[in-house]
N, C-alpha and C positions, 0 to 999 in steps of 0.2 A: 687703421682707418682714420680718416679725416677729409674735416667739411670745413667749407666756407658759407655762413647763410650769409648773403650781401643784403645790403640797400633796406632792410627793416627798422625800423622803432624798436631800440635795444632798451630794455632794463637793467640800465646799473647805476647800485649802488638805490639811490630814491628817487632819481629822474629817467625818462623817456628821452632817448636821440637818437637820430640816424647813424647807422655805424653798422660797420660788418661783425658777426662773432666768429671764431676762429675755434676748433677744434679739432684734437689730435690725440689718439689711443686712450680716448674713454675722459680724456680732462680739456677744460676752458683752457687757452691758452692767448700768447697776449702775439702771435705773430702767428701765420699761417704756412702749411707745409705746404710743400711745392706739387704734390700730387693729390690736392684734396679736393672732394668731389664738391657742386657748388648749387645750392641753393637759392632763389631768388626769393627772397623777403619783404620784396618792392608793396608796399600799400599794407602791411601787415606788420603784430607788433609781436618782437622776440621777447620769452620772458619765463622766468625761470620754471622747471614741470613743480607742479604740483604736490604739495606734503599731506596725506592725508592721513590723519591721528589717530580717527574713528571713524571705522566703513565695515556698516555687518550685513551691504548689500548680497554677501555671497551667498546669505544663506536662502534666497529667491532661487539661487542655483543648485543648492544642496538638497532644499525642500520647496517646489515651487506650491505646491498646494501641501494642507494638511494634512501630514501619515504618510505623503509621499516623496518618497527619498529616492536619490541617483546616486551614482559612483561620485566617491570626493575624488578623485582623479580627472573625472570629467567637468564635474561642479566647478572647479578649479580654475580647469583648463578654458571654460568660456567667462569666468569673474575676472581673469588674465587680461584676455584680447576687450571685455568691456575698460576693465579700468585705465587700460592704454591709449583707446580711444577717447578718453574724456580728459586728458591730460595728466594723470597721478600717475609720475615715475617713481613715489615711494608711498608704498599701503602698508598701513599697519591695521593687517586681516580683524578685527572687533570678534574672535571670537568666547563667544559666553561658553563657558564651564560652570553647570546647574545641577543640580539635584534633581531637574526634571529628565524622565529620558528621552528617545526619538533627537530630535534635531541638538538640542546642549547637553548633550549626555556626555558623560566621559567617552564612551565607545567613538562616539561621531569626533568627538576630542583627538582621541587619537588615531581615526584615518585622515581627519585631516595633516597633523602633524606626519604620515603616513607621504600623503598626497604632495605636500611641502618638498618632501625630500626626493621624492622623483621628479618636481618639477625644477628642481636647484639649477638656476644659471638659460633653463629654456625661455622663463617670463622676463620679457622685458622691462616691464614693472620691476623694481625692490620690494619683493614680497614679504612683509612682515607680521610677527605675531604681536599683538595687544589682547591679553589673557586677561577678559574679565570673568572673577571667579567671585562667584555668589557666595555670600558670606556663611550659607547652613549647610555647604558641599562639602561634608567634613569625610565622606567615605571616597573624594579625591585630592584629600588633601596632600597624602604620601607623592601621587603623580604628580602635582602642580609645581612641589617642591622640587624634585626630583628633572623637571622639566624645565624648571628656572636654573639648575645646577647646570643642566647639559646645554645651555645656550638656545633651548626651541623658543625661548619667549623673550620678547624685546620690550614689553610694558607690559606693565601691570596693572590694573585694574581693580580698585575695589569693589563688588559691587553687590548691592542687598535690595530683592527688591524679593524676598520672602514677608514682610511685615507687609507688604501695599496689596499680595495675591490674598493673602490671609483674608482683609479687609474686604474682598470681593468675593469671597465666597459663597454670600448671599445672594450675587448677580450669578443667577443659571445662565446668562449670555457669556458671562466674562469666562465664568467656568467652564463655559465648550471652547472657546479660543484657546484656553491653558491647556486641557485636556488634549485638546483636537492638535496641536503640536507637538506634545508629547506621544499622541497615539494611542491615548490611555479612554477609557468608559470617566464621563464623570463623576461617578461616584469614588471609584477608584482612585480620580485625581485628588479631590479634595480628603479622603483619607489619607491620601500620601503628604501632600501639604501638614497635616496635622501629624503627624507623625517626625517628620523635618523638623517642624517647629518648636516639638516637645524638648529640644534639645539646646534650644536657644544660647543656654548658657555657656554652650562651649563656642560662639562665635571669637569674643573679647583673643581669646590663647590663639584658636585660627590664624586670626589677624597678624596677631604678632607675629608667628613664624613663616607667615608669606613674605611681612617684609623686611626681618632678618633676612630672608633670602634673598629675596632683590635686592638690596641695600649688597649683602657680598657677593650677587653677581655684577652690582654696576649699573643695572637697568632703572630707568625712570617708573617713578610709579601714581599713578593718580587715583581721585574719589572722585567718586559719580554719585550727580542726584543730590549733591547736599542742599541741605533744608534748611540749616540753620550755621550761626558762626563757630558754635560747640561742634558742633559736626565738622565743619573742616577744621576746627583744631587736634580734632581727634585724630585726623586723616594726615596733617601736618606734623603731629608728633612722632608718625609712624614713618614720616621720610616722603609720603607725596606729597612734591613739589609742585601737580598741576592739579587745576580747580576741572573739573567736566565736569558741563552742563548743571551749574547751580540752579536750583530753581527758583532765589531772590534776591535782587540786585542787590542788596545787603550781602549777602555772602561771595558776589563776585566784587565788592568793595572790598570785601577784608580781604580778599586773595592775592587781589592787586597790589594791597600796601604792602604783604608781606612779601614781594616783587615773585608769584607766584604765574603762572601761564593761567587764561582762564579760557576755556573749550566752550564753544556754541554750536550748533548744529548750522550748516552751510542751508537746508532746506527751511528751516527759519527766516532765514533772510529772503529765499526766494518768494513764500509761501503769506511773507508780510507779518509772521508771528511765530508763536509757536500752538505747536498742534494741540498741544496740553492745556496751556493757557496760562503757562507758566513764563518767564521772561523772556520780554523781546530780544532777540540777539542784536540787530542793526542799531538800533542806537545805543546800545550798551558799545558796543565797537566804536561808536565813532567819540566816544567819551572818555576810553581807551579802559574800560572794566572788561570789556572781553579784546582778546587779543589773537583768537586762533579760530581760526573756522573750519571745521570736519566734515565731512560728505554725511555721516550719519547712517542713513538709508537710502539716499539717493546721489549716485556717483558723480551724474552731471552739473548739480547744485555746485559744486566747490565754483567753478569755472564760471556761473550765470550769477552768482554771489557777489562775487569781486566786480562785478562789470554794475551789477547793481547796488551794491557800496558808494561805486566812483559817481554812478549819477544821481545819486542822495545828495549830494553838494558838499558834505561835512571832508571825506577822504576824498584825495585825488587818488587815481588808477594807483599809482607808485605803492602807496600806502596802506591801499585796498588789497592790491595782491600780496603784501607781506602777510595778510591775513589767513594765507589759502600757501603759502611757499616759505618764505624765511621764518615768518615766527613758529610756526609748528614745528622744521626743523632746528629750530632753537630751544626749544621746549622739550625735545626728543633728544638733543646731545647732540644731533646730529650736524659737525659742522662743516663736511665736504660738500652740501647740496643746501637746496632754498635760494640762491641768489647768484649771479651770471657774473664771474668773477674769474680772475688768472688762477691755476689750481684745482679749482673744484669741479666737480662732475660736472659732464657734460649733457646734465638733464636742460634738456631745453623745450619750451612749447610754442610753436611760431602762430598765433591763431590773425582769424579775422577779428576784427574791432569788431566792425559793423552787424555782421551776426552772431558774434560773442561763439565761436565756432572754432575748435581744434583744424589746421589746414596740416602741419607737419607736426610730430613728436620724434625726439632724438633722448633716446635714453642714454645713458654713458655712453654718450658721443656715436653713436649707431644711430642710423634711422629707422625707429621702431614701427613708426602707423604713420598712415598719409592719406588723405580725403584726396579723391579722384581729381579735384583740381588743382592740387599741389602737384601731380605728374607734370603736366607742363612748367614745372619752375626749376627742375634738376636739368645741371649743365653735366659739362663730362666727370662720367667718376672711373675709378679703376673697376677691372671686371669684379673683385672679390668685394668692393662695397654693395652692388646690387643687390 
């Protein structure tokens, strides 16, 4: 298979120019085949798909209301076709491994890892796993490890957010939210919380052998949530190399110096802050303390992000979208994707400037998803590309 998109606003390299891109069996190439189907890109800017770090929108699809679960086969199957329409040709799936059960349970853990495996090579997305596992999950800790051993997890995830439930258990509102996810009475929940907790002491040894394992499987691995500069030193001793979602611009300083990736949530940016009230992402980015922007909870932020980056005045587009494509995939390892180059995959996103709008997606050189008026822009293709 292969495409010519002509006449678009190409990004390479840190500039915008008129140019055609050229693609041929799944990679960027620097000359065009003789039989490749063709694109019109006239008035629109080409630019490389989307890297998303951290996105646990699936689980609206897994659990759209509270207690209420669907097949992860099917959950899957429609988190797929959204995230390809928003332009993220590589997901790395956010999901949490807890101690709580129903939606992060081990069970749910592993149909979706289940679900994964039948959907191998069908999603046009790069489906991937970012295993964040809750620091008091010690009766899955054998699987986690064991699951980093067989290749199901492509990042790691620190993450502890058993100290901040504890502290709400006074809030009978916060309590039904915990509870009502889990599927649990709550009285029940918060017995079980304390019960978890009693055990505290065995997090520190946890730790370490997740990221022994990561570390000899190869995989990146990050902390989430830190609070303070001892906290990500603790997290950097262990081998993560990326800062997610710090909660004070002091601690995405220190991450930086240490030439560290620093992860903000994409809906931040759109949303004008954060929902917490914890640090701004946009202007930490344009300062260059943050460097990576994740969909978080909401898939179409990465794409509305970048475009509102660009008109903050500080980043041009070029710059803005390394934000949301090359640097994540730099922060992940990943160096055949993130940037529209001779060689590398042929993730490409042709959108509208104007309304900051997905028109064509071409995932390894395939045309994956097209808005209804991208149809009039394809010239002749052979019958097996249609």
């Amino acid at each position: 298979m292969a495409w010519i998109i002509q006449n678009g606003q190409v990004l390479r390299d840190t500039a915008l120019a008129r140019d055609d891109l050229f693609m041929t069996v799944g990679v960027i190439t620097e000359n065009p085949a003789r039989d490749a189907g063709r694109f019109d890109a006239s008035g629109l800017l080409v630019m490389p798909g989307l890297v998303d770090i951290h996105g646990d929108a699936h689980e609206r699809q897994f659990q759209p209301r509270p207690g209420i679960g669907f097949p992860a086969a099917l959950a899957l199957r429609d988190s797929a076709a959204q995230l390809i329409s928003c332009g993220i040709t590589t997901a790395y799936l956010g999901v949490t491994l807890s101690w709580e059960p129903g939606l992060r349970s081990l069970d749910a853990w592993r149909g979706m890892k289940a679900a994964l495996r039948e959907m191998k090579g069908s999603a046009a997305t790069d489906l991937r796993v970012h295993l964040r596992f809750e620091a008091d999950n010690f009766d899955a800790l054998d699987d986690a490890l064991a699951d980093i051993a067989a290749g199901d997890v492509h990042l790691l995830g620190f993450n502890d957010h058993t100290p901040s439930i504890v502290k709400k258990l006074n809030n009978l509102d916060d309590v039904a939210k915990y509870a009502g996810r889990a599927g649990m009475k709550a009285d029940a929940f918060i017995a079980l919380v304390q019960e978890v907790y009693a055990r505290r002491d065995e997090v520190p040894a946890a730790r370490a052998h997740l990221a022994e394992a990561a570390s000899s499987a190869g995989i990146p691995m990050l902390s989430h949530d830190d609070d303070s500069i001892e906290r990500r030193a603790l997290f950097r001793a262990h081998g993560a190399r990326i800062c997610e979602f710090p909660i004070t611009e002091a601690v995405a300083a220190d991450a930086r110096a240490a030439g560290e990736a620093v992860v903000m949530g994409a809906p931040n940016v759109v949303r004008g802050g954060s929902h917490l009230g914890w640090a701004s992402a946009a202007p930490l980015a344009e300062r260059g303390l943050v460097n990576v922007l994740a969909s978080d909870y909401f898939w179409p932020a990465m794409l509305e992000a970048a475009f509102i980056m660009a008109g903050r005045g500080v980043l041009d587009l070029p710059r803005a979208w390394a934000l949301v494509s090359a640097n994540p995939a730099e922060a992940c390892g990943l160096h055949d994707r993130g940037r529209l180059a001779a060689g590398l995959r042929g993730d490409v996103l042709v959108v509208d400037g104007v309304r900051r709008a997905p028109v064509a997606v071409f995932a390894e050189g395939r045309l994956a998803w097209l808005a209804a008026e991208g149809a009039g822009r394809m010239g002749q293709m052979r019958a097996d590309d249609r």
